[in-house]
N, C-alpha and C positions, 0 to 999 in steps of 0.2 A: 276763793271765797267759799265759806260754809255758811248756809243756814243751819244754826244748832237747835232754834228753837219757832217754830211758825207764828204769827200773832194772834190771837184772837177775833175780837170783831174789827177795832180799829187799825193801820197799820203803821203802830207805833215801834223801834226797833231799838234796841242799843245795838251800838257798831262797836269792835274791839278790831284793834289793831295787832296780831301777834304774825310776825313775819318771819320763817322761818318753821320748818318744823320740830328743834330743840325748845322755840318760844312760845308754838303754839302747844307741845305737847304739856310744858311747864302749863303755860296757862289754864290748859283743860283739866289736869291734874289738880293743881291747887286752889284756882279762881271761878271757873265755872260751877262745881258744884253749889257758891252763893250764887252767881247768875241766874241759874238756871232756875231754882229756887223762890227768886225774887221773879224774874219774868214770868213765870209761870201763875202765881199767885197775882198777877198785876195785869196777866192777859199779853204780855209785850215779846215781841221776838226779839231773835239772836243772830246777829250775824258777825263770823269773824272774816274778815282782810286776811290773807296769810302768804300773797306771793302781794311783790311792791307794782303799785298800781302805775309806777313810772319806770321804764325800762334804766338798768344800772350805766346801758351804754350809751343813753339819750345823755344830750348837753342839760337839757331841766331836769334830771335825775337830782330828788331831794333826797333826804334819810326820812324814816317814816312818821316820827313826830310833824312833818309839814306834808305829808301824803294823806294826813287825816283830812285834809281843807278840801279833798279831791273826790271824800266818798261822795256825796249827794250824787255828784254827776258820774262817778261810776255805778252804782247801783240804778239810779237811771238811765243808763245804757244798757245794762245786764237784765232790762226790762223788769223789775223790781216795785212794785207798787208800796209807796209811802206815802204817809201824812208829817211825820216826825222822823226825828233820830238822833239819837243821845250818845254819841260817840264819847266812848270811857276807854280810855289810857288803859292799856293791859295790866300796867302794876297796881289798877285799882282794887282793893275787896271791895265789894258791894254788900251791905246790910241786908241780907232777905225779907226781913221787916221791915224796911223803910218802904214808907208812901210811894203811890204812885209817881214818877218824878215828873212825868206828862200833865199831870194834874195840875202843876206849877209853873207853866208855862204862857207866853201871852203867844200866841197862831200868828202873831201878825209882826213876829220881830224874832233877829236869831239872834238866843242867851247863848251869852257866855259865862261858865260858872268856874271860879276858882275857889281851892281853899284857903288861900294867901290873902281873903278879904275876913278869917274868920281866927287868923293867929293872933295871939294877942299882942303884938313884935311892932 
């Protein structure tokens, strides 16, 4: 796990998952510099996942698309203080313009946001 970027006043985080360091080096290469960008302008930190949060020799050993469902309580174990956390899929860009995402949020329920509600399909 890296902290790539600390938060501000609130402690509100985007989590990426890049596992691997072929994945995470791609990702810091071509994706973080909108991350960073964005978080930094929005006050929100950065944290990447980079070794798999379930041992490969454990029987519940997932691939990491379902190790996502597992940060909250890793990052609360690694004593990590949050309010939020916006876990974005590595192959996402992120708009450094775009809004704060925190800002559109209800505290008292966990979003889930796809884009497959917004194709026109």
């Amino acid at each position: 796990m890296k902290i790539l970027v600390k938060p501000k006043n609130k402690k509100n985080y985007l989590v990426v998952i890049a596992i691997g360091k072929k994945y995470y080096n791609f990702w810091k290469k071509h994706f973080f510099p909108f991350v960073k960008k964005y978080s930094l302008s929005n006050g929100i930190g950065v944290i990447v996942i980079t070794n798999n949060l379930i041992s490969k020799s454990s029987k519940y050993f997932k691939k990491p698309q379902w190790q996502k469902l597992l940060v909250g309580e890793f990052l609360y174990k690694k004593k990590i203080t949050f309010e939020n956390l916006c876990i974005v899929d590595a192959d996402i860009l992120v708009n450094p313009y775009s809004p704060n995402i925190f800002k559109y949020h209800n505290k008292d329920k966990i979003s889930v946001v796809s884009s497959r509600f917004n194709m026109p399909y």
